[in-house]
Residue, then its C-alpha position, 0 to 999 in steps of 0.5 A: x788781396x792776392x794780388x797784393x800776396x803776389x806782387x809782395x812775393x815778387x818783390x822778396x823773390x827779388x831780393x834774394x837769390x835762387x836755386x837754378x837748375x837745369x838740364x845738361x848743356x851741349x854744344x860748343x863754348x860760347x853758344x847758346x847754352x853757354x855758361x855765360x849765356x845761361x848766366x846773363x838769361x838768369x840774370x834778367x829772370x829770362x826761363x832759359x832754353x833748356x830748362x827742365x819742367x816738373x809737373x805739379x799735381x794738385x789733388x784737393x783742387x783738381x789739377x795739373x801744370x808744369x812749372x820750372x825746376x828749382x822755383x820756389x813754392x809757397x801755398x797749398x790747396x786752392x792758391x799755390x805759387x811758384x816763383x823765381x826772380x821777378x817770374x811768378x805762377x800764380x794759381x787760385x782756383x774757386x768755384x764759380x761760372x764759366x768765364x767770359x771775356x767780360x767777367x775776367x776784364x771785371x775781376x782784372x779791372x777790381x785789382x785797382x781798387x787794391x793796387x792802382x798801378x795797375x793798367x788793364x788790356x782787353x781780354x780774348x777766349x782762346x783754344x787751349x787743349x780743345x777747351x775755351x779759355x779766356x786770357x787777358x793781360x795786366x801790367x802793375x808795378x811791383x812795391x819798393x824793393x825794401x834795399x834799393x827802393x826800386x820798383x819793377x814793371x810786372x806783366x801779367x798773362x791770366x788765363x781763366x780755365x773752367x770745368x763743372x763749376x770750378x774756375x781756375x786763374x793762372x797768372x803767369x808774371x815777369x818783370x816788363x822786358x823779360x822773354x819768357x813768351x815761349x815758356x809761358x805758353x807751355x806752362x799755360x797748356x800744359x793746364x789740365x783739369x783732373 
């Protein structure tokens, strides 16, 4: 089901436009931070290089994580999400076991019941902040746009976090194509248990 949340917000986040903010540019005209540039990365959902992060506390779930300034955020307490474009962050945390390889590629691999586009790669534990995490990967294709009927390509990066009985998902989400590897991968450490 929240799968379903999240590809129907990704697909009304496309719709519309958005509130873009970022630090000041310097350099000279037709740079990298160039206005033309900053536009033509905004316009394909790429998190510009100089975007400005804010850290979201959650205290009834027990977190923390940056997130980009000017998205949206929907949701509170358990499931929260942020979102811009076809760029999503999407947070759900829930008591359970620590995770394992194979029971994040299970909980992936349920989404077909609901959602049958979409396609499964393996999982793998990771290191983050001294702390095992498992992360895999799913694609999936967004609903029809209501106005163009065009469907988009969604990658998803999950990465299963846990602490004393509590297991946070973070899926991390972009339209297939989009460059957002390096701003991902903050957002994914920037993750800390309070």
């Amino acid at each position: 089901m929240w799968l379903a949340l999240l590809l129907m917000a990704l697909v009304v986040g496309g719709c519309g436009s958005s509130k873009k903010s970022s630090s000041s540019a310097s350099g000279g005209a037709g740079g990298a931070n160039s206005p033309a540039a900053e536009a033509q990365a905004a316009a394909t959902g790429d998190i510009p290089d100089n975007q400005v992060f804010l850290t979201f506390r959650n205290p009834s779930s027990g977190y923390s994580i940056v997130y980009p300034e000017g998205w949206a955020k929907t949701g509170s307490g358990d499931k929260v999400t942020f979102q811009d474009k076809n760029n999503v962050i999407y947070i759900a945390v829930q008591r359970g076991s620590k995770p394992t390889v194979s029971s994040v590629e299970a909980g992936v691999a349920k989404l077909k019941a609901s959602t049958p586009s979409v396609k499964v790669s393996s999982a793998q534990t990771l290191t983050i902040g001294g702390e095992q995490v498992v992360k895999a990967t799913y694609s999936s294709e967004s609903k029809p746009n209501p106005v163009t009927g065009k469907r988009v390509r969604l990658v998803v990066d999950r990465y299963a976090y846990y602490k004393a009985g509590r297991v946070a998902l973070v899926d991390l989400g972009t339209a297939a194509g989009v460059d957002n590897v390096d701003a991902y991968r903050m957002i994914s450490r920037s993750f800390k248990w309070q």
